[in-house]
C-alpha positions in Angstrom: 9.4 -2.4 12.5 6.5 -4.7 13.9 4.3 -5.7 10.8 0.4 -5.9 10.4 0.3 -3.5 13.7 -2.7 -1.1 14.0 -4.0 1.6 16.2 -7.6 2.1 17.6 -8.3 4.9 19.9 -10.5 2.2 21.9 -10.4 0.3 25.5 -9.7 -2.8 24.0 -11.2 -6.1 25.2 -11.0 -9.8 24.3 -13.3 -11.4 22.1 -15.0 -8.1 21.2 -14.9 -6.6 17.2 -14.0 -3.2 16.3 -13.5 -1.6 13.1 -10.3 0.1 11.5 -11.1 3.4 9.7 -9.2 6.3 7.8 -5.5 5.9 8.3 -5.8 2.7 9.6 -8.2 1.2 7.3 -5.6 2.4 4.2 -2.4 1.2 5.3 -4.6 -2.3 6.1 -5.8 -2.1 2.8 -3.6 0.0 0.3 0.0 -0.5 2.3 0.2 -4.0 4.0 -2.3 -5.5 1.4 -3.8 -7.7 4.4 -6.9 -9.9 3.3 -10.1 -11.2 5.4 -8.8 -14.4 7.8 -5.5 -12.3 8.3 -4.2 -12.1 11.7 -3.1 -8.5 13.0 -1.7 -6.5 16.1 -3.7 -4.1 17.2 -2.6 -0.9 20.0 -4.1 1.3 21.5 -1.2 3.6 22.7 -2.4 2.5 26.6 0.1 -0.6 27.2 -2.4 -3.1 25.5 -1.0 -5.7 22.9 -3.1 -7.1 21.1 -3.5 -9.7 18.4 -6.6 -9.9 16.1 -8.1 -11.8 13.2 -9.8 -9.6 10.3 -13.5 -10.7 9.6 -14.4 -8.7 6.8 -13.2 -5.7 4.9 -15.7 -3.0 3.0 -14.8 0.3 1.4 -14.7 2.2 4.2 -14.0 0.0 7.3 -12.3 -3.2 8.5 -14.0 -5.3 11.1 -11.8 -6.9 13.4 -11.9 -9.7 16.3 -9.4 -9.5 19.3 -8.6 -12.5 20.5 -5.4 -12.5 22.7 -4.4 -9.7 24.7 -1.4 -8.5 27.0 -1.6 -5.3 29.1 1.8 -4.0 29.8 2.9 -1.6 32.4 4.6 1.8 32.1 8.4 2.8 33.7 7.9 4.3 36.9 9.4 7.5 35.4 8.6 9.5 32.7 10.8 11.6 30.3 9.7 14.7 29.2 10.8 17.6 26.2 10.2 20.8 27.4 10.4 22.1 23.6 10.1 25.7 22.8 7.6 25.4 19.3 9.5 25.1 16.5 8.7 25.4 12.2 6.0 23.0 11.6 8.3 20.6 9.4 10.7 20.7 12.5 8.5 20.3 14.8 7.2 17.2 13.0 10.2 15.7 12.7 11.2 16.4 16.1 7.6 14.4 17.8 8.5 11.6 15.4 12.1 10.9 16.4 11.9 11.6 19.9 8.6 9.1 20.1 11.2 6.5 18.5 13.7 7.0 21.3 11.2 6.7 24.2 10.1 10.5 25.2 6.7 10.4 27.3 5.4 13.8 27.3 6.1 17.0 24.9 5.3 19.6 26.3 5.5 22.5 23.7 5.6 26.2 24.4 6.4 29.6 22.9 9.0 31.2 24.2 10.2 34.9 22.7 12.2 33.8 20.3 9.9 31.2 19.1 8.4 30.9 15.5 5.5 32.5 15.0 2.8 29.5 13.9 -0.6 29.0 14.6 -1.5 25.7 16.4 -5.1 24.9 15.3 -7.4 21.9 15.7 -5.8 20.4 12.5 -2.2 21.0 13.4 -2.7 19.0 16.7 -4.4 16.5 14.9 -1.3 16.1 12.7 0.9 16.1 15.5 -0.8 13.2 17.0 -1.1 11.0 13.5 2.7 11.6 14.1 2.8 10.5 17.4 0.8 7.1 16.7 3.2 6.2 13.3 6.2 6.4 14.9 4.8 4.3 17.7 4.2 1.8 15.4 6.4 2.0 14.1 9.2 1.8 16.7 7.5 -1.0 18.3 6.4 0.9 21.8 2.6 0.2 23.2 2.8 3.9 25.3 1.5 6.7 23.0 3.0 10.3 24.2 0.8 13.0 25.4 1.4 16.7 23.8 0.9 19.5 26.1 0.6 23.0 24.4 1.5 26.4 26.3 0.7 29.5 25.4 3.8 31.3 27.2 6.9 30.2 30.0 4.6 31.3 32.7 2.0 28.7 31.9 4.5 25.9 31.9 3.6 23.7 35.6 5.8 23.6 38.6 8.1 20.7 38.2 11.6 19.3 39.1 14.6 17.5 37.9 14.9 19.5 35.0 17.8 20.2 32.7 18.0 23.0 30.7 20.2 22.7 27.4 22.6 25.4 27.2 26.1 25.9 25.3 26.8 27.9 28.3 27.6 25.2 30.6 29.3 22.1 31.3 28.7 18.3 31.0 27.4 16.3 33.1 27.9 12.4 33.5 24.8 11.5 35.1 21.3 12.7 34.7 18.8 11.6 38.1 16.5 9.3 36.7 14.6 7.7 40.4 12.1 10.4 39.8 10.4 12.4 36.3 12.8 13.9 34.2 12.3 17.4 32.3 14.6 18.0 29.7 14.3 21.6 28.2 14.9 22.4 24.7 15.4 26.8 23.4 14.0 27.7 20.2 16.5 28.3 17.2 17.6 31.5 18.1 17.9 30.5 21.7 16.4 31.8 24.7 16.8 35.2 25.9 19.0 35.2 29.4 15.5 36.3 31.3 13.9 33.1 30.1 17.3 30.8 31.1 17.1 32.6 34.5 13.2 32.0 34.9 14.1 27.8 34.6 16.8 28.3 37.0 15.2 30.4 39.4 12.0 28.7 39.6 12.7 25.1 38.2 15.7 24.8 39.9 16.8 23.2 36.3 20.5 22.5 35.9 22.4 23.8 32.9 23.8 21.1 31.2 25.6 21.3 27.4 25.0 18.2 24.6 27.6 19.0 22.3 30.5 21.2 21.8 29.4 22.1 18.2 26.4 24.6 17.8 23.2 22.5 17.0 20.1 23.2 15.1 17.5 23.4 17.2 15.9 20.1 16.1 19.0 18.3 16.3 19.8 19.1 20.4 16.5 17.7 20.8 17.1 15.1 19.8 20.1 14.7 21.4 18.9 15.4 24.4 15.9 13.2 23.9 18.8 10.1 23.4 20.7 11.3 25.9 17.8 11.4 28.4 16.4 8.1 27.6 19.6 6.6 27.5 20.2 7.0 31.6 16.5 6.0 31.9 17.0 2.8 30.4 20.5 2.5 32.0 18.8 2.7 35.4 16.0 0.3 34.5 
């Protein structure tokens, strides 16, 4: 895990000061313990690397000063979880593991058989304090973007997708010169009108992760390893 690294929602330039608040400000202060004079890594979930010196700590901010900086580019494709919404605690743990293997996009929807939660304002705020920890804490400079759907229909055209299904076969390779959408059922699974809507107007190909049943939090994680695996394998 990368030590003294922080996150500011901020174009980030050299030689200009910024301040660390809320989350930020207490793991500075409260977690890490830094002090005034330390030197720091500050993201910003856009590629940029960062390293700062800390001018001066009050009660409710940190000032900070950048003075080196790396901008780093992203893969030229993306993975994405096509994740039916789980339980809120599954859900959770779902963002932050599949943010530590290297998933780009979520893109969350509710399918029939999905749990029936509310996504408010403060539940996507959550979701994205998620999102930034575990990039920290795995080390990666790209934040992921979560996209939420209201139903299947609302989901946007797309191909080279894979649709996880114990009804199918394995598959050795997954194409990875272009975007890849992995697609994840809710616990109960989708209904066989849902599994024909991917095929017939994805195109997606059925492919099976393991030959035990898993939870529905555990294939997508799965699937987000295995996807990111031939991603990196290809790099």
């Amino acid at each position: 895990m990368p030590q003294n690294r922080y996150f500011i929602d901020e174009n980030i330039k050299i030689n200009s000061t910024y301040l660390l608040e809320n989350n930020e400000l207490h793991y500075l202060k409260n977690v890490m313990r830094n002090t005034e004079d330390d030197e720091i890594e500050i993201i910003n979930g856009n590629g940029i690397l960062a390293k700062a010196k800390i001018l001066k700590i009050s009660k409710n901010s940190a000032e900070i000063k950048i003075y080196s900086l790396n901008e780093n580019r992203k893969r030229k494709t993306k993975s994405v979880l096509v994740q039916s919404i789980l339980k809120p605690q599954n859900m959770d743990y779902i963002l932050e593991k599949n943010t530590e293997l290297g998933i780009d996009e979520f893109w969350v929807f509710f399918s029939k058989n999905s749990e029936k939660v509310n996504i408010s304002q403060n539940r996507i705020f959550r979701m994205n304090q998620i999102l930034i920890s575990a990039v920290k804490q795995s080390g990666r400079l790209f934040l992921p973007e979560i996209k939420i759907f209201e139903n299947i229909s609302k989901l946007p055209e797309f191909k080279n997708g894979y649709l996880c299904s114990l009804d199918s076969k394995k598959i050795d390779k997954i194409e990875s010169s272009e975007d890849i959408f992995i697609i994840v059922g809710p616990e109960k699974g989708f209904l066989k009108e849902e599994e024909d809507f991917f095929i017939n107007k994805f195109k997606v190909k059925k492919i099976k992760l393991n030959q035990n049943v898993l939870r529905a939090e555990t294939a997508s994680i799965c699937a987000g390893a295995i996807l990111n695996y031939f991603l990196l394998e290809d790099r």
